[in-house]
LUMMI-534183 format. One line per 10 residues: number of its first residue (from 1); their letters; for each residue z, x, y of C-alpha. Coordinates in nm, 2 decimals, m for minus. Layout:
N
NUM = A = Z:X:Y | ...
END
This chain:
669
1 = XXXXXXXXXX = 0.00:0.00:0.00 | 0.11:0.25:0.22 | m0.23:0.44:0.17 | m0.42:0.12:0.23 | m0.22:0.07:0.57 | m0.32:0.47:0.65 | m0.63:0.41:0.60 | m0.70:0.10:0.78 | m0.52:0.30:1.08 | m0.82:0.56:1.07
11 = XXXXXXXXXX = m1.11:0.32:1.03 | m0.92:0.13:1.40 | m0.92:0.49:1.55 | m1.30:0.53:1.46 | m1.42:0.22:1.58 | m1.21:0.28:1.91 | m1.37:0.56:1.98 | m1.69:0.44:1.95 | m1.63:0.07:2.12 | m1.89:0.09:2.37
21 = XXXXXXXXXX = m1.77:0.15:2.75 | m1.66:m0.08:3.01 | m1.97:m0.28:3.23 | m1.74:m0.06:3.51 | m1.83:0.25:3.34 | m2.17:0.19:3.32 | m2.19:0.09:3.68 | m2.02:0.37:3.80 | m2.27:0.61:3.59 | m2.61:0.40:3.76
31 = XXXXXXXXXX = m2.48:0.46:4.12 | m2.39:0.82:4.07 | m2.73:0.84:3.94 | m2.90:0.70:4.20 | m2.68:0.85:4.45 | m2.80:1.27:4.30 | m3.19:1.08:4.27 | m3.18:0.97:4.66 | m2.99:1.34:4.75 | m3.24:1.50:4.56
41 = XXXXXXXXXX = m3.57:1.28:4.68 | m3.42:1.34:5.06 | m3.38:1.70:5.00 | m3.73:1.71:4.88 | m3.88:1.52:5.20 | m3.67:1.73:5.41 | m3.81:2.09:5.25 | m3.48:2.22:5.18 | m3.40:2.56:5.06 | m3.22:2.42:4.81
51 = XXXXXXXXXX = m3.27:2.03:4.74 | m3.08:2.06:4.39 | m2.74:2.12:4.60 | m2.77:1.79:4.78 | m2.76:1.64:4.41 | m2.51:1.93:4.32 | m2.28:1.80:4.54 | m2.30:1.41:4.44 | m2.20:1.48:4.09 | m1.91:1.70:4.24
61 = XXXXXXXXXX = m1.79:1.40:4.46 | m1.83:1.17:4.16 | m1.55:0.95:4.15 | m1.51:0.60:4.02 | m1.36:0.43:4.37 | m1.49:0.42:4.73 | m1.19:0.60:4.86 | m1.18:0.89:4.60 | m1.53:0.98:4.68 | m1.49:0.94:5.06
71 = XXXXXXXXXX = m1.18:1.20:5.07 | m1.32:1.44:4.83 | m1.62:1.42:5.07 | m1.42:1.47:5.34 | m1.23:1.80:5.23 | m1.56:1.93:5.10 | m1.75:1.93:5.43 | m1.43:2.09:5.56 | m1.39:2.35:5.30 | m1.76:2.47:5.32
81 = XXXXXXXXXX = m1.78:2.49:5.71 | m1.45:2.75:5.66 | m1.60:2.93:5.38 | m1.97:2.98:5.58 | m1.77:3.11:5.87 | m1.58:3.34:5.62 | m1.90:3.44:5.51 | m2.05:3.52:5.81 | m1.72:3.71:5.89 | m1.70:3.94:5.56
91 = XXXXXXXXXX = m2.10:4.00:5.59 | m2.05:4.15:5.96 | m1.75:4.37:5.83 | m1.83:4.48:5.53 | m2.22:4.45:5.50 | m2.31:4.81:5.45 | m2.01:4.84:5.16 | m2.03:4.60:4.84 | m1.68:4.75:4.69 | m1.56:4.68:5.03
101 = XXXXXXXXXX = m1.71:4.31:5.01 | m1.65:4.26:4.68 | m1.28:4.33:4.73 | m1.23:4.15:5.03 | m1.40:3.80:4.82 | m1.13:3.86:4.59 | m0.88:3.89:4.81 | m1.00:3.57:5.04 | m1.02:3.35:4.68 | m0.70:3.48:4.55
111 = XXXXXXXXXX = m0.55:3.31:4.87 | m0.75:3.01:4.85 | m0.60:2.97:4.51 | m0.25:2.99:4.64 | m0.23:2.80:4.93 | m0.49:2.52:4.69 | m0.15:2.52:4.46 | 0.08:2.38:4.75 | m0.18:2.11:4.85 | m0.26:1.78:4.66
121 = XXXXXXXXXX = m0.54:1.61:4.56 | m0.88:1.61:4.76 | m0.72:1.83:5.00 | m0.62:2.13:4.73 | m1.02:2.10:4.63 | m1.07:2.19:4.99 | m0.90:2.48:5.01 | m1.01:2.58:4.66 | m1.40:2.50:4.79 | m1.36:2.73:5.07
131 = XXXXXXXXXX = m1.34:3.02:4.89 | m1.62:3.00:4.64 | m1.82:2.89:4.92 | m1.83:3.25:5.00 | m1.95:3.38:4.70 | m2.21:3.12:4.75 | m2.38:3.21:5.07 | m2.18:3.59:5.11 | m2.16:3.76:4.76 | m2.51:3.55:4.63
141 = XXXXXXXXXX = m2.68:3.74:4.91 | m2.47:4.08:4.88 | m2.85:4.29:4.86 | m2.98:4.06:5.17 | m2.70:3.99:5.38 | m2.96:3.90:5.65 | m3.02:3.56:5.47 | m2.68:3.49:5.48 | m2.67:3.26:5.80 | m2.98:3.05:5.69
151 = XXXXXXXXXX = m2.84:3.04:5.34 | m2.49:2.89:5.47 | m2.70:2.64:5.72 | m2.90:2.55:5.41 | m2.58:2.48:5.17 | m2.42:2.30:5.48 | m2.72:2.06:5.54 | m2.75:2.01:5.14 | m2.38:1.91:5.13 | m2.40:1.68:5.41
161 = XXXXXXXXXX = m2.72:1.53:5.28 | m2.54:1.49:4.91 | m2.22:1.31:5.11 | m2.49:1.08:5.26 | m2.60:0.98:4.95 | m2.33:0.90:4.76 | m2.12:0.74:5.05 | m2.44:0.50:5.09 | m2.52:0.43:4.73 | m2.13:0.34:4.73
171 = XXXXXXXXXX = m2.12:0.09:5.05 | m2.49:m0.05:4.92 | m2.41:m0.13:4.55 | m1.99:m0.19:4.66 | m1.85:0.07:4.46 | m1.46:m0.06:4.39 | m1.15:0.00:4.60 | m0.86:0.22:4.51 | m0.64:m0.02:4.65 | m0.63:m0.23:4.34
181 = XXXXXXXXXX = m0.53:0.02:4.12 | m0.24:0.14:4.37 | m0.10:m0.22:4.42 | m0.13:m0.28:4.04 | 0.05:0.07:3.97 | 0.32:0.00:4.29 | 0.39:m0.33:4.11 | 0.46:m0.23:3.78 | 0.70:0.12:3.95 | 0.87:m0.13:4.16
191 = XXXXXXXXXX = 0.94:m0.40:3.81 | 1.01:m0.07:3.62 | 1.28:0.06:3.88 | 1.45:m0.30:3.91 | 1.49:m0.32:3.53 | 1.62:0.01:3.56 | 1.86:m0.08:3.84 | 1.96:m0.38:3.65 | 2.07:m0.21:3.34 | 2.30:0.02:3.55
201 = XXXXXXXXXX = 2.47:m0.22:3.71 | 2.51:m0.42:3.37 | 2.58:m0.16:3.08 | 2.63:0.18:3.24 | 2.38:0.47:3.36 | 2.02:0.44:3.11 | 2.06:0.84:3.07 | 1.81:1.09:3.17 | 1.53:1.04:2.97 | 1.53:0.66:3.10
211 = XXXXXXXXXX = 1.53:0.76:3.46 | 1.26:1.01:3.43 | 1.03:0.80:3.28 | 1.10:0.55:3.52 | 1.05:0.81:3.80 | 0.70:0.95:3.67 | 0.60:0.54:3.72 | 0.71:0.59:4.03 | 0.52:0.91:4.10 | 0.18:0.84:3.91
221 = XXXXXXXXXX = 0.03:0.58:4.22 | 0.07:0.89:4.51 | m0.26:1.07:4.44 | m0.39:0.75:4.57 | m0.21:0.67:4.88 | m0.37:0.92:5.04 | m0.72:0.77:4.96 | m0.62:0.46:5.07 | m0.59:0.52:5.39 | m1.02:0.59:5.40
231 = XXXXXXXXXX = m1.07:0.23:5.23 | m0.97:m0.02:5.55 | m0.92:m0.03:5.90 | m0.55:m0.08:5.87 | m0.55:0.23:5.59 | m0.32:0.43:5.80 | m0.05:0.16:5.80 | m0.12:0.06:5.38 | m0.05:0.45:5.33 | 0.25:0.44:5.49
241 = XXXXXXXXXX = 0.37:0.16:5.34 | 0.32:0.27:5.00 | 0.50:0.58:5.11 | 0.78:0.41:5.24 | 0.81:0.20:4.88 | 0.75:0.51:4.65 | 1.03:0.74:4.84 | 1.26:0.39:4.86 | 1.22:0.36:4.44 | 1.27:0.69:4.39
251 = XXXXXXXXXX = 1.66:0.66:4.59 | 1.70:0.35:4.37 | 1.71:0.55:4.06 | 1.93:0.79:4.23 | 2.15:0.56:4.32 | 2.17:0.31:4.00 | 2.26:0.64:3.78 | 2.56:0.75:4.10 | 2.67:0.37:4.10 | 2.71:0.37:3.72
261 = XXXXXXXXXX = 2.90:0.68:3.76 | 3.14:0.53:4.02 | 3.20:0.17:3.83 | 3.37:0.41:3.56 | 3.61:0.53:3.79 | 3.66:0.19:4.02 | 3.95:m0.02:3.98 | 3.76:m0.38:4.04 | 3.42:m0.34:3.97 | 3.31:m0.67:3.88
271 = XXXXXXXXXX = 3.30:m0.83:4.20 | 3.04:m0.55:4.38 | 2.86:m0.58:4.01 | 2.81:m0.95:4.07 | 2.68:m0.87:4.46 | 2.45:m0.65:4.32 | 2.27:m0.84:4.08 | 2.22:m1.15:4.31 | 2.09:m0.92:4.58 | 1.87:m0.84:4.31
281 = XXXXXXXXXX = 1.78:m1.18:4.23 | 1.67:m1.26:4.62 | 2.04:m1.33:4.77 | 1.98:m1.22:5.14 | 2.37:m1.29:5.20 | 2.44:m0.99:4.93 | 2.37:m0.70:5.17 | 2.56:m0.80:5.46 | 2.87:m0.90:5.26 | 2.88:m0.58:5.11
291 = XXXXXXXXXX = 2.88:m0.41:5.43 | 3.13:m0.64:5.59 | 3.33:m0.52:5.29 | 3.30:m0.15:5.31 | 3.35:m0.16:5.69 | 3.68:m0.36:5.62 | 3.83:m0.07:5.35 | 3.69:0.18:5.60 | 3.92:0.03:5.87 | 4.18:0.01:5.64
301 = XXXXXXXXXX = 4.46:0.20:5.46 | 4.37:0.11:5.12 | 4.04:0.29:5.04 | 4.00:0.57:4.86 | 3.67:0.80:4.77 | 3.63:0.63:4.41 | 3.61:0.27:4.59 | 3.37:0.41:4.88 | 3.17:0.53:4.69 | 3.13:0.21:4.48
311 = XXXXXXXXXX = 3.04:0.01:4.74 | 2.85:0.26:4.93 | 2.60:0.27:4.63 | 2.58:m0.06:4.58 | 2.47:m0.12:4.96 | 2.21:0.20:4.87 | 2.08:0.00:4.61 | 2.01:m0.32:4.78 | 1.89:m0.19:5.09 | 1.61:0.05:4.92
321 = XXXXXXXXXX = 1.51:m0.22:4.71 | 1.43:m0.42:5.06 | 1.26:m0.11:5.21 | 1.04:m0.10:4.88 | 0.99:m0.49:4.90 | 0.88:m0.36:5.29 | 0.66:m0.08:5.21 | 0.48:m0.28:4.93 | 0.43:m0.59:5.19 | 0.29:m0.34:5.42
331 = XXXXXXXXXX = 0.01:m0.22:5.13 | m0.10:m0.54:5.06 | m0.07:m0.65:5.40 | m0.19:m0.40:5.64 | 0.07:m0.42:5.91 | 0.31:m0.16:6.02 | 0.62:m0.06:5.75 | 0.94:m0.04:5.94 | 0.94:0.34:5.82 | 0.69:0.62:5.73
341 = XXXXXXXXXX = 0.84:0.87:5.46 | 0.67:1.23:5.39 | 0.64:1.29:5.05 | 0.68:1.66:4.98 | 0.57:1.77:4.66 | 0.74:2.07:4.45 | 0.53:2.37:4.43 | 0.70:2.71:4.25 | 0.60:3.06:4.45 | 0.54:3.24:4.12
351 = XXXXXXXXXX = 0.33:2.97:3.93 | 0.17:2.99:4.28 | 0.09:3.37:4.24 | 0.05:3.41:3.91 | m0.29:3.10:3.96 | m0.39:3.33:4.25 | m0.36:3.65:4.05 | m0.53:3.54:3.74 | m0.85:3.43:3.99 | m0.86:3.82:4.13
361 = XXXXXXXXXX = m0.83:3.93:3.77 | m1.10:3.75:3.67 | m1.34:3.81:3.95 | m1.22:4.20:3.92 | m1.27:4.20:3.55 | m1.64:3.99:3.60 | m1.74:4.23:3.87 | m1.70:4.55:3.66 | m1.85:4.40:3.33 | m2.15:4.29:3.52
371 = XXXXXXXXXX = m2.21:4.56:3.73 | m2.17:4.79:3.43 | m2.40:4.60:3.20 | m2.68:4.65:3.48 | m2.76:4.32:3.48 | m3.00:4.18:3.78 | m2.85:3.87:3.83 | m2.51:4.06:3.87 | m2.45:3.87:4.20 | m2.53:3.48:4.07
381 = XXXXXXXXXX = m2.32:3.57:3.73 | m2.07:3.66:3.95 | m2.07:3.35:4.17 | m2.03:3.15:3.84 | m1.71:3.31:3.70 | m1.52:3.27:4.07 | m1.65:2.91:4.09 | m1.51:2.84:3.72 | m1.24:3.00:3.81 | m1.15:2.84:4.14
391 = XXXXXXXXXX = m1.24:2.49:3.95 | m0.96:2.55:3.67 | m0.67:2.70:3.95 | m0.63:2.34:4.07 | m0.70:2.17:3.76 | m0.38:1.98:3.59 | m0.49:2.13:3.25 | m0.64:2.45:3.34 | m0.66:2.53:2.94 | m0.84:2.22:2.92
401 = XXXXXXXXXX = m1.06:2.24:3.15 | m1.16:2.61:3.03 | m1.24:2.41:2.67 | m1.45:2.18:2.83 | m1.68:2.47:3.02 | m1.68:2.67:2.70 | m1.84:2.40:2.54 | m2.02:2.25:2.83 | m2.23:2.48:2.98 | m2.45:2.55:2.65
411 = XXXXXXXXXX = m2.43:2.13:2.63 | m2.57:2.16:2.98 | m2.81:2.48:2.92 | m2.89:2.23:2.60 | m3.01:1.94:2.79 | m3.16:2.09:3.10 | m3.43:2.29:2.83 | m3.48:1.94:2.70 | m3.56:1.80:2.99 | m3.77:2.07:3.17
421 = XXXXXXXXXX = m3.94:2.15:2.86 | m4.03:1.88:2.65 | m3.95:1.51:2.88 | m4.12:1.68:3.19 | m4.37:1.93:3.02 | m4.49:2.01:3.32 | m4.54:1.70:3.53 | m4.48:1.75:3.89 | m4.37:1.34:3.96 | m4.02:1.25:4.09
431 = XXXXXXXXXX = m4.04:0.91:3.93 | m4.09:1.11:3.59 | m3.77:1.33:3.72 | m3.57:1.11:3.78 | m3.63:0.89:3.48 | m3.57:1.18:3.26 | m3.26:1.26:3.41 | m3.10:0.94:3.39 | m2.98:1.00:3.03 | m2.81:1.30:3.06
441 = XXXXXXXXXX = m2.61:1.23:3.40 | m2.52:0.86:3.25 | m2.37:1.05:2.94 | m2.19:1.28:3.14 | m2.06:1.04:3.36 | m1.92:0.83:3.06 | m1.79:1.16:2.93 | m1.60:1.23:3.24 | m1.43:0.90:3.24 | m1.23:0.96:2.90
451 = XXXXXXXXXX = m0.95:1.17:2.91 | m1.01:1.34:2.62 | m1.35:1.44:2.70 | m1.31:1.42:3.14 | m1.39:1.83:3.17 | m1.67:1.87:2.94 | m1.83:1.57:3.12 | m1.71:1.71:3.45 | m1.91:2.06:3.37 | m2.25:1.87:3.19
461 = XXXXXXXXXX = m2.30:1.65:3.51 | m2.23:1.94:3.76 | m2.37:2.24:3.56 | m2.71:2.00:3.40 | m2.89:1.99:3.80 | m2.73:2.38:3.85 | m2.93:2.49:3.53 | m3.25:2.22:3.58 | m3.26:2.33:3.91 | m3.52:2.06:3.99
471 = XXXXXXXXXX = m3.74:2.19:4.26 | m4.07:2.07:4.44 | m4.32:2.17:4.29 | m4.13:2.21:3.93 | m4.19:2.62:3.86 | m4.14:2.57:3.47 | m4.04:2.91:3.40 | m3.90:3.00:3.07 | m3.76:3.33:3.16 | m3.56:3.17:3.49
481 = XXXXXXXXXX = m3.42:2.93:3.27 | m3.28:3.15:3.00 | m3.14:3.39:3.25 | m2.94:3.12:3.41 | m2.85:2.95:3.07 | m2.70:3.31:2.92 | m2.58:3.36:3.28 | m2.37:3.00:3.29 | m2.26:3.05:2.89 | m2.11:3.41:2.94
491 = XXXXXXXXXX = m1.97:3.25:3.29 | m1.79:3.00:3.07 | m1.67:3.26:2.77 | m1.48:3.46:2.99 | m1.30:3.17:3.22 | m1.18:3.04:2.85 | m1.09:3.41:2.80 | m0.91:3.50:3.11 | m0.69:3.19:3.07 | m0.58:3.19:2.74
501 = XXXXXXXXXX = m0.52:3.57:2.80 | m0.45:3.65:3.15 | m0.09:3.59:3.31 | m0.06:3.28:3.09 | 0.21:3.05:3.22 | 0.43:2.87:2.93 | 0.64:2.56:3.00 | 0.98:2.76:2.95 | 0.84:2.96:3.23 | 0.78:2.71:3.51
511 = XXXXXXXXXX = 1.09:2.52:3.36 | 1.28:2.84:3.45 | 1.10:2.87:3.79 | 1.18:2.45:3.89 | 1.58:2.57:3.81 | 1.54:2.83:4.05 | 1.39:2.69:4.31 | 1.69:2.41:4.22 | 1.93:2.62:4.25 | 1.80:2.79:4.57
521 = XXXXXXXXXX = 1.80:2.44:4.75 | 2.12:2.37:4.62 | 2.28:2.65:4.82 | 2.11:2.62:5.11 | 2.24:2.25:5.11 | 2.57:2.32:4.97 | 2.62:2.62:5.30 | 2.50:2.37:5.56 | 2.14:2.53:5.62 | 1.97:2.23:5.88
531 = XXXXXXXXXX = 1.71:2.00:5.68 | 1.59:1.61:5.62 | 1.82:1.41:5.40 | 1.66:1.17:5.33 | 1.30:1.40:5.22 | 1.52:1.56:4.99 | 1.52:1.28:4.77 | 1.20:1.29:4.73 | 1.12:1.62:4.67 | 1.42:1.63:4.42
541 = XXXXXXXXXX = 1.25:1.39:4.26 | 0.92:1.51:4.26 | 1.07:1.82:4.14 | 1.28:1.62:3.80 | 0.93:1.48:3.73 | 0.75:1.77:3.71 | 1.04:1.93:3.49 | 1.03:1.61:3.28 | 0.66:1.71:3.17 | 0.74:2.06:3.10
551 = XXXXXXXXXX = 1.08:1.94:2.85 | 0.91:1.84:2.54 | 0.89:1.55:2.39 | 1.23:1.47:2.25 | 1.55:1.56:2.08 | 1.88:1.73:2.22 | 1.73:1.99:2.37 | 1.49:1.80:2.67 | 1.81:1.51:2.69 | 2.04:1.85:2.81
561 = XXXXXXXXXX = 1.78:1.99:2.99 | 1.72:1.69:3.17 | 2.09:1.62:3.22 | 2.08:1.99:3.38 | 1.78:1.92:3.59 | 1.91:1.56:3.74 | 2.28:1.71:3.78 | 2.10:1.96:4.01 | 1.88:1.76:4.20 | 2.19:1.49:4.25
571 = XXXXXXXXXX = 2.41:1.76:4.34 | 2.12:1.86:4.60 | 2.06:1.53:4.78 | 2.49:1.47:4.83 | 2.53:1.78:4.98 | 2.21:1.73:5.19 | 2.34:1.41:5.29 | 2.67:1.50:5.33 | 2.61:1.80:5.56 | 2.39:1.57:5.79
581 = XXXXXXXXXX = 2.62:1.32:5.81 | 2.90:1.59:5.88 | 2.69:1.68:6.21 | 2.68:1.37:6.35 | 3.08:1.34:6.28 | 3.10:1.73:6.43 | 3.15:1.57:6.83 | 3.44:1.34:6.78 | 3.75:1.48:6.79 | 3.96:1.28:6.56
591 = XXXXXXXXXX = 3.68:1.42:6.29 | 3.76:1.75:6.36 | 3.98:1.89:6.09 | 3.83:1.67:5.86 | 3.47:1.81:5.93 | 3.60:2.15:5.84 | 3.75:2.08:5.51 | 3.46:1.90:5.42 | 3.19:2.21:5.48 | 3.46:2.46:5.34
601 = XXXXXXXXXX = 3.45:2.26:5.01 | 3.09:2.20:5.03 | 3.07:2.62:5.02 | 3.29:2.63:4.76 | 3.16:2.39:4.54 | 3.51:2.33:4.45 | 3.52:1.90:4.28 | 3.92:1.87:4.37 | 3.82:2.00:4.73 | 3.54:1.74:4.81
611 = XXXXXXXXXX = 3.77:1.50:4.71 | 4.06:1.60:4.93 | 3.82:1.61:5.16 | 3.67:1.27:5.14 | 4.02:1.14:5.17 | 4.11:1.28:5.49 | 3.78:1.18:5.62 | 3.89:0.82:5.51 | 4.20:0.92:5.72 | 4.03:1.04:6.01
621 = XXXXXXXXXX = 3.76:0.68:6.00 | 4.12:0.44:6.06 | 4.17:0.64:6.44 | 3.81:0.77:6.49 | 3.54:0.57:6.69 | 3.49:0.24:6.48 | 3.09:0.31:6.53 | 3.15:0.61:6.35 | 3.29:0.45:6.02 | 2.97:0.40:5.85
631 = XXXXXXXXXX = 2.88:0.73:5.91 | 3.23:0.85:5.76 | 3.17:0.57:5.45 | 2.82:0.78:5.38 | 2.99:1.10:5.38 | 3.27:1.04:5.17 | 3.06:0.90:4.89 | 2.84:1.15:4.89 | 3.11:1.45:4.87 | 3.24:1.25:4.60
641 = XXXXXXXXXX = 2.88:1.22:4.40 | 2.91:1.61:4.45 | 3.25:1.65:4.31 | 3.15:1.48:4.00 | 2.86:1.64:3.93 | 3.05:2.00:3.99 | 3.36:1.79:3.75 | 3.09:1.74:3.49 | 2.83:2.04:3.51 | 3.09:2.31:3.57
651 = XXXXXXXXXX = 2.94:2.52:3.28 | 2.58:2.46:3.38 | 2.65:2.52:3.73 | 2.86:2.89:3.66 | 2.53:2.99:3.42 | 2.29:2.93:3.75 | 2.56:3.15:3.96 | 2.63:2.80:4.14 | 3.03:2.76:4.10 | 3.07:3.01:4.43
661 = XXXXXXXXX = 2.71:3.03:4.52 | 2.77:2.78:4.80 | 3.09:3.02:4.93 | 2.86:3.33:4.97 | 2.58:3.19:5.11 | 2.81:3.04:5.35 | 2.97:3.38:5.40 | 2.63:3.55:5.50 | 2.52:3.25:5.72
END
């Protein structure tokens, strides 16, 4: 039976694979078809240098939504204007010298490469683009450098042909929105962190592993904020509302797990329990009752940090599930969110280096091979390797993406022979052209639409025009078209090298390198260096998620690493918060002993200190300034979040060096 059932599970797996695509798919695959026909037939008409860029380009901004293409289009244009004035720069320095050249290309891509691994999206491409755009018009023309200025005026007009194209093709045949996909995907974070948030409040803190899957919900829609903004008149406004939602679901998780923490500790948590869940439920009386309560122990003598802390979380939790229900409105809406949040994302200086590094390797390692082997098309092999290798730096699955051009360029080589060769045969028509093209960029557009195939698609429809090279009239030369094809395979052979081989970067490693940069922000926060509160959430968060992917799948092990990873990031955002609340409390007198007990405790990360400290803040809020209360109130819980997590990560937090981290770093300072 159990065979029966195993096999029945591999004959569903077969036929999924081959269930035919999506009408969407196929619509996609006609317009960017048409789109790389009308870039090619304009570039034609127009007697470009090189007409097979302008479709070049189109397959390279291929995207299935409006807004996708639009922003890739946007950085692109951007990126190649820098890298033709780099060009132009390097050629009028270092002309005369092609070590000299060659070394300062490396140099100038090795950058790219870093600053690429601090940007997101469309705008890491950009900065990625800009380098390889000088191997393009500078290194491509290293034994005529006085072509180089019409060469970079012919790549710019190509490109700005290509976005032409497909930005028509896409308006004319109404290529879909993004914003679907990002209201669908804010929906289903925002239903995903209220279940969370419920379960909290009911039966304790989910764990780790519950709130970082809930967070990477959270985090998937933010590539597409950005691109949302292009989509509508009012995209400005959608953005930041989407913004304001994702960084205000993000605090909710914080806050549920800190809530569940203090209802252990609480004397009479039902009644805020209660509160919670009918604020939850839509009860617009909850949140103001739960501050009229907090201000009321705050002006009296029978609070302590455990009850503050309660309550404070409570009010946390409702009032950033009203900013998300804001944010949301706004992205659906269009009108203005009553906040705009930055979202920073975690980047780690030595992944950063290490990318960078590995693309100087490569291009120093191609360089020599090439120039050794004598080959004449040293320059074009070159401009290959740095292209591959610029493409896979700010690729997710670099590894992946190596695969798919070790096995996708002779699959492009492969199908551009076809077509020159046998479907064309020497016919000179662009009707026959572009019939016989359809095939291949429709495949590779289908390809590039399933994950498991996205890069080798990605490299057949870029690399298939490269290698066709469809020109006007059609030269139909056999040698050209072997040079290039051994030219693109050997490109490919050593990017799949060099990254397997090359400074490879494991998961322990850049789990390693999220601790420390963890443990760096921890100090700074725990010592009182000035910075945004409320931004550290989010890049806390961003940070957790990112270490989530890097844990494993399961067992022990990724449940304590996570357990580390959160403790850190929660320890993080209280002292943040507490050291900005602290200033504002810093220019009433009646704070002023308090205040310093509270940042000495903060430096010693010492859990009975915080607590003291909370107390006599308490003390200090009954004969302060009563506007100054809910100030006090926001402290107090967050010195006592931090005195748990120090309570209950002790061990974890003397392996990092953090138990009297916080004391020396507030010594130097």
């Amino acid at each position: 039976m159990a065979e029966v059932t195993a096999g029945r599970g591999w004959i569903d797996a077969v036929l999924d694979r081959l269930a035919p695509p999506p009408l969407s798919s196929w619509a996609y695959a006609v317009r960017i078809w048409l789109a790389m026909m009308l870039a090619l037939y304009a570039g034609f008409w127009l007697q470009l240098e090189s007409a097979s860029s302008a479709a070049v380009t189109v397959a390279i901004l291929a995207q299935p939504r409006r807004g996708q293409a639009l922003s890739k289009a946007a950085y692109r244009f951007l990126g190649t204007l820098v890298g033709f004035a780099v060009a132009i720069l390097f050629t009028a320095l270092f002309g005369q010298d092609r070590v000299e050249m060659l070394v300062a290309f490396a140099l100038w891509m090795g950058l790219c490469v870093f600053v690429a691994n601090y940007l997101q999206g469309t705008k890491a491409y950009g900065a990625m683009l800009s380098g390889y755009t000088v191997a393009i018009i500078a290194i491509n023309n290293i034994d005529a450098p006085q072509s180089v200025f019409e060469s970079g005026v012919a790549r710019v007009a190509a490109i700005t042909l290509g976005i032409v194209s497909i930005t028509f093709i896409n308006d004319a045949l109404g290529a879909p929105y993004v914003f679907p996909d990002l209201s669908a995907g804010m929906a289903k974070a925002r239903d995903a962190v209220r279940d969370f948030v419920r379960r909290a409040v009911r039966e304790g803190d989910p764990g780790p592993e519950s709130a970082a899957d809930t967070m990477r919900l959270v985090a998937a829609p933010r590539e597409a904020i950005g691109v949302v903004a292009t989509e509508f008149h009012d995209g400005e406004n959608r953005a930041a509302g989407a913004r304001s939602a994702v960084a205000a679901l993000f605090a909710s998780v914080a806050a549920a797990r800190s809530f569940a923490l203090a209802v252990a500790r609480s004397g009479d948590p039902e009644t805020v329990r209660a509160t919670v869940l009918a604020g939850l439920d839509g009860d617009r009386d909850a949140l103001p009752g739960l501050v009229a309560r907090l201000d009321a122990l705050a002006a009296s003598g029978d609070a302590d940090p455990d009850a503050v802390l309660l309550h404070r979380r409570a009010i946390d939790l409702l009032r950033q599930d009203r900013l998300a229900e804001d944010g949301i409105d706004a992205l659906e809406t269009g009108r203005e969110p009553v906040r705009d949040m930055r979202l920073p994302v975690h980047r780690d200086f030595p992944d950063a280096m290490r990318n960078a590094a590995r693309v100087v390797i490569t291009i120093a390692i191609s360089a020599a091979l090439f120039v050794l082997s004598g080959w004449p098309a040293t320059s074009a092999a070159l401009l290959q390797v740095s292209a591959f290798a610029a493409l896979a730096s700010v690729n997710p699955n670099p590894v992946g993406f190596a695969t798919g051009a070790l096995w996708g360029m002779p699959l492009a080589a492969a199908c551009a022979g076809i077509v020159e060769f046998i479907v064309l045969d020497g016919g000179q028509g662009f009707p026959l052209l572009a019939i016989a093209m359809a095939p291949v960029i429709v495949v590779a557009c289908l390809l590039s639409l399933r994950p498991a195939t996205a890069s080798l698609g990605f490299i057949l429809l870029v690399f298939f025009p490269v290698v066709l090279a469809p020109a006007n009239p059609q030269p139909y030369n056999p040698e050209s078209y072997i040079t290039s094809s051994v030219l693109f395979c050997v490109a490919g052979l050593i990017l799949f090298l060099v990254i397997r081989i090359v400074l490879p970067t494991s998961n322990a490693q850049r789990r390693r390198w999220s601790l420390q940069a963890a443990r760096a922000d921890v100090i700074d926060a725990l010592s009182g260096e000035p910075q945004e509160a409320d931004e550290r959430v989010n890049l806390d968060a961003d940070r957790v998620v990112q270490f989530a992917g890097w844990a494993g799948t399961a067992g022990a092990v990724r449940r304590a690493t996570l357990r580390h990873a959160f403790a850190l990031a929660a320890l993080d955002t209280a002292a943040a918060g507490a050291q900005a609340g602290l200033n504002r409390l810093a220019g009433a007198p009646a704070y002023d002993g308090a205040v310093r007990a509270a940042r000495a405790a903060l430096r010693g990360a010492d859990g009975e200190a915080l607590r003291r400290a909370g107390t006599a803040l308490l003390a200090a809020a009954r004969s302060g300034p009563a506007e100054s209360r809910r100030t006090a109130t926001r402290v107090v819980a967050d010195l006592t979040t931090a005195s748990y997590v120090v309570e209950g990560q002790g061990r974890v937090l003397r392996r990092l060096g953090l138990w009297r981290a916080g004391t020396r770093a507030g010594d130097v300072s």
